[in-house]
C-alpha positions, 0 to 999 in steps of 0.5 A: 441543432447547435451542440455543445462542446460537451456533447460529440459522437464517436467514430462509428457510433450514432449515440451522443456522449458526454465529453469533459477534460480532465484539469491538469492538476488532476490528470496525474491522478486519473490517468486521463486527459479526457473523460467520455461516457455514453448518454443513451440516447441518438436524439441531439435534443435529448443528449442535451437534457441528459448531459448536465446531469453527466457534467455535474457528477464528474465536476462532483468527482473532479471536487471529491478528488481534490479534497483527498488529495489535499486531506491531511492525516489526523494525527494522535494528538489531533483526534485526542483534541478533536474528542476532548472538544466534544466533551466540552461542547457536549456540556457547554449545550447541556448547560445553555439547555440548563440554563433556559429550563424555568424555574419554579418562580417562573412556572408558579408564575404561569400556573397562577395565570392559568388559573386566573384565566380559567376563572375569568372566562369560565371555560367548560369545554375540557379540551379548551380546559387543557389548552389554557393549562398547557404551558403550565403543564408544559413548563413544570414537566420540562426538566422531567423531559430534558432528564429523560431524554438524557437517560434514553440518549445516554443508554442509546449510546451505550447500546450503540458503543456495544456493538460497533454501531455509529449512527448516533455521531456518524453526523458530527464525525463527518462535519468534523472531518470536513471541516479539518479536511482530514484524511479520514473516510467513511466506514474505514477503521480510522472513521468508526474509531473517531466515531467510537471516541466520540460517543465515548466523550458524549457518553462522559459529557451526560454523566458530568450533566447528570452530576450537575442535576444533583448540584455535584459540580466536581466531577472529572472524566473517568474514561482514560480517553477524555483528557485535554490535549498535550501543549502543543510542541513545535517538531525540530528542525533540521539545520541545512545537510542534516535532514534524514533525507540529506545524511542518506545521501552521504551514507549512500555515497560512502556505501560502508558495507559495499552494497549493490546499487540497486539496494541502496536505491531501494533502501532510499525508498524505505528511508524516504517512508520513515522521513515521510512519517516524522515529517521532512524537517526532522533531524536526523539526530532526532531519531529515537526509538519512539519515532522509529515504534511509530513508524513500525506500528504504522508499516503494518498498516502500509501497502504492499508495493504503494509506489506502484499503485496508480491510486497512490500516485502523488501521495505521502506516507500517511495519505497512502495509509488513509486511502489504503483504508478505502482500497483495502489493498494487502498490507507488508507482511512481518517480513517485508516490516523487518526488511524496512527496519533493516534498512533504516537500521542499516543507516541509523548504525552509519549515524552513530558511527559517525555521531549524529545519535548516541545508539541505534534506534532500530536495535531491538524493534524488528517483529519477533516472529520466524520467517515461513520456512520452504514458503516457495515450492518447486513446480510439480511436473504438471506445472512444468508442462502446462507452462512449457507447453502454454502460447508463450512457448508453442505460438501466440496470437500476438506480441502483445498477447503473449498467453492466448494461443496462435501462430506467432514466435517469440523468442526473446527473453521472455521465451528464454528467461525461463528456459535458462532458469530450468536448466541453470537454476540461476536467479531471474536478475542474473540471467537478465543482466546476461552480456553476450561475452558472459556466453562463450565456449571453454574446452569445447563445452558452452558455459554461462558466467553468473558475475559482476564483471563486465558492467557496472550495473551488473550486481550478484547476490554475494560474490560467492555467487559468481560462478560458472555454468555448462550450456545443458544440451536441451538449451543448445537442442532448443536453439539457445545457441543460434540465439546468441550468436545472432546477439553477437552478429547484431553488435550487442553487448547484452544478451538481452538488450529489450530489457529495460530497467525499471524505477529502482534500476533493476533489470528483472523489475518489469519482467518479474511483473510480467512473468507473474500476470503470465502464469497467472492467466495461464492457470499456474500461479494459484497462490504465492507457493509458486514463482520464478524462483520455483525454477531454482527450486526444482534445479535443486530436486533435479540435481538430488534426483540424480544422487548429488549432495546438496553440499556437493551442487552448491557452487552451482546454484551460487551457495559457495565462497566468493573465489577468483574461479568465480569472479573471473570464470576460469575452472580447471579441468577438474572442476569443468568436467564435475560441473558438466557431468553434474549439468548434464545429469539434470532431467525433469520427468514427464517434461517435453519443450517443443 
């Protein structure tokens, strides 16, 4: 039997599948280039019969994907004018109803019909009786009827209002969306409230027709919600160089306060939110607190990490939001809102220095509330050891799996990233950044130097954080050593050289997410309490544990002003013989690395 080319077979399988490729237009938003699925069945006349179901319900996803895509934000403005047309088309077909209801001419009229033909023929059976007289009957009960029905509708609403129900307008809510091709959907938020406020307008609607039915044909909307929309105003537009996006580029390239690379990249990314949000011909000029409020208002309802989501993938700020209604992924925190508002401020302060706005917008809108203090922990001793003692650091199954037990060794940054921070304290971007010349021997000692020379993407934190750090004898025991003179052997200039930075530029972006799935799997990250940077923390006990002052120990974990010591690695004796005592000080009880 000749099949169709919807219909194949899988290599080592005898049941038939269905098979269809993804448009090009949507395989960005799939992430697949064809779709497969099994059809239950090794009989070819029946996988015939079953696949058009198949084929139907992906053409039916391929349309639904393509509505979302091209859906747009229903503004404030559009759903006050989406209401207000409720209102009035609520009232326009109470009157047409009004309008046809008989009038008492009209329902003499048919009464005295009635009664003629009644006469005439003589009718006795009393349910022919009724059938004469019924469009009489009917006719004077009608407006009775049409009020009644308005009552119980208007009560329904009421009740249904109450109690966060929709049912009633869920019909007119998803007609209106479709036809706009809003970016609302069902059962979100952003839906049961269109819902509401068309219940709300209905419910104004029966009150004016009840007004009518007295002949009062004065009245007004009394819910603040119900109002005709604002005239419509055209949005300003940017003259060409002085969008949002395009100020940013100078401000970026002129880098006022002298910030690392990789946050003027990310701040664009922020700034590239805001000029999403306000729409990409606004001018920057343009920028006032009321834009800068609504972008505020509207980050709380923003996910966390959207450039990263697959779902995401294509869409714009406000179409990220209406999806996120559906996906429900977490939102930005207080902190993560402040940190945006910093770095849009942090540009706005650039504009009005250089007079493109009269004062800075965001002074004034951060959120009020305290960053969590000691969010992150140490680990506790048994962490430590469940880490430590986990596939990555005894043998694995395989590179590719990395956190289920075997016989392979890995020994490559991410064997040692966390070794070093243990024994260091250092960030997780300072050590990624690591050359092999920043590895040396000073004064028969090994050092590290945490600095910012040697490579141009070599960023830290401040330049006080440049500093230097004594090798801790449990990493030379461990191999760390060998480990970098192979480095230097092979020619590498970076300790680490697989590290490849990610979207934003960082180094430690793909091996931060690496690091949190890892422990995640092996049972030690349960909540946010604990992460990389718990290694930090514990360096710090470590060093209390051993009688140091936290003001004695902080030129180690960077905590210091920016010196030439620091930028060039080049201590006294005095100072290298303090850092290795306090190093060398350093123990975690109960721990044992293989």
């Amino acid at each position: 039997m000749c099949l169709a080319s919807n219909i194949a077979r899988r290599a080592g399988s005898a049941s038939y599948y269905a098979r269809l490729g993804v448009p090009k237009d949507l395989q960005p938003i799939l992430g697949r280039r064809e779709l497969w699925k099994s059809l239950g069945t090794k009989d070819a006349r029946e996988a015939k019969a079953r696949v058009a179901t198949v084929l139907a319900q992906w053409h039916d996803e391929f349309a639904e994907l393509r509505r979302r895509r091209d859906a747009r934000p229903a503004t404030a403005d559009d759903i006050q004018a989406e209401v207000w047309a409720h209102y009035r088309d609520e009232l326009e077909q109470h009157d047409i109803v009004r309008r046809h209801l008989p009038t008492a001419a009209e329902i003499g009229k048919a009464r005295s019909a009635a009664v003629t033909t009644f006469r005439a023929e003589r009718i006795s059976d009393p349910i022919a009786q009724i059938a004469v007289g019924a469009e009489a009957l009917l006719m004077a009960d009608q407006s009775e009827l049409n009020r009644d029905i308005r009552i119980r509708r208007k009560a329904e609403l009421e009740k249904h209002l109450a109690v966060n129900e929709t049912v009633l307008v869920r019909d007119v809510a998803l007609d209106l969306i479709d036809r706009n091709n809003y970016a609302i959907e069902p059962d979100t938020r952003a839906f049961r409230d269109l819902c509401h406020r068309l219940m709300r307008a209905e419910i104004e609607a029966l009150r004016r027709v009840e007004e009518h039915d007295r002949g009062d044909y004065t009245g007004r909307p009394q819910d603040p919600i119900i109002k005709p929309p604002l005239k419509v105003v055209a949005p300003p537009v940017a003259a060409p160089g002085e969008s949002i996006l395009d100020l940013y580029e100078t401000f970026a390239n002129e880098n006022p306060r002298n910030v690392k690379a990789d946050t003027i990249c990310m701040n664009r990314e922020i700034v590239g939110w805001f000029a999403q949000h306000v729409g990409p011909t606004f001018p920057a000029s343009a920028i006032n607190k009321k834009a800068v409020r609504e972008w505020k208002q509207a980050l709380a309802q923003f996910p966390i990490k959207a450039a990263e989501v697959r779902e995401f993938r294509g869409l714009k700020f406000k179409k990220i939001i209406a999806e996120n209604e559906r996906l429900k992924r977490p939102t930005l925190s207080d902190r993560t809102i402040n940190k945006y508002l910093s770095a849009l401020g942090a540009f706005c302060h650039w504009l009005m220095q250089n007079g493109h706005i009269e004062t800075n917008p965001v002074e004034g809108m951060h959120l009020g509330k305290e960053k969590a203090k000691g969010k992150i922990k140490p680990y506790t001793s048994e962490q430590l050891s469940a880490i430590f003692s986990s596939p990555l650091f005894t043998g694995c199954q395989s590179e590719d799996a990395p956190h289920k037990p075997g016989t392979v060794q890995i020994r490559d940054h991410r064997y040692w990233l966390p070794l070093l921070s243990l024994f260091t304290g250092a960030r997780m971007g300072e050590l990624a950044q690591l050359l092999t010349a920043d590895v040396r021997e000073d004064r028969g000692r090994w050092i590290l130097h945490i600095t910012r020379e040697g490579d141009d993407a070599k960023t830290t934190k401040t330049k006080g954080s440049q500093r230097v750090i004594p090798v801790h004898a449990e990493l030379v025991r461990l191999g760390f050593l060998k480990f970098h003179e192979e480095r230097v052997q092979a020619g590498e200039k970076r300790l680490f050289p697989e590290i490849k930075p990610d979207a934003r530029g960082q180094l430690a972006g793909h091996y931060s997410r690496f690091y949190g799935r890892y422990v995640a799997r092996i049972g030690v990250k349960l909540d946010a309490s604990v992460n990389f940077h718990s290694f930090r923390h514990g360096m710090a006990d470590a060093l209390r544990r051993a009688g140091y002052r936290d003001e004695e120990f902080g030129f180690l974990l960077g905590h210091a002003q920016a010196t030439t010591t620091g930028r060039y690695g080049i201590l006294s004796e005095g100072d290298l013989a303090r850092s290795c005592e306090m190093i060398d000080a350093v123990s975690f009880p109960g721990l044992s690395i293989r």
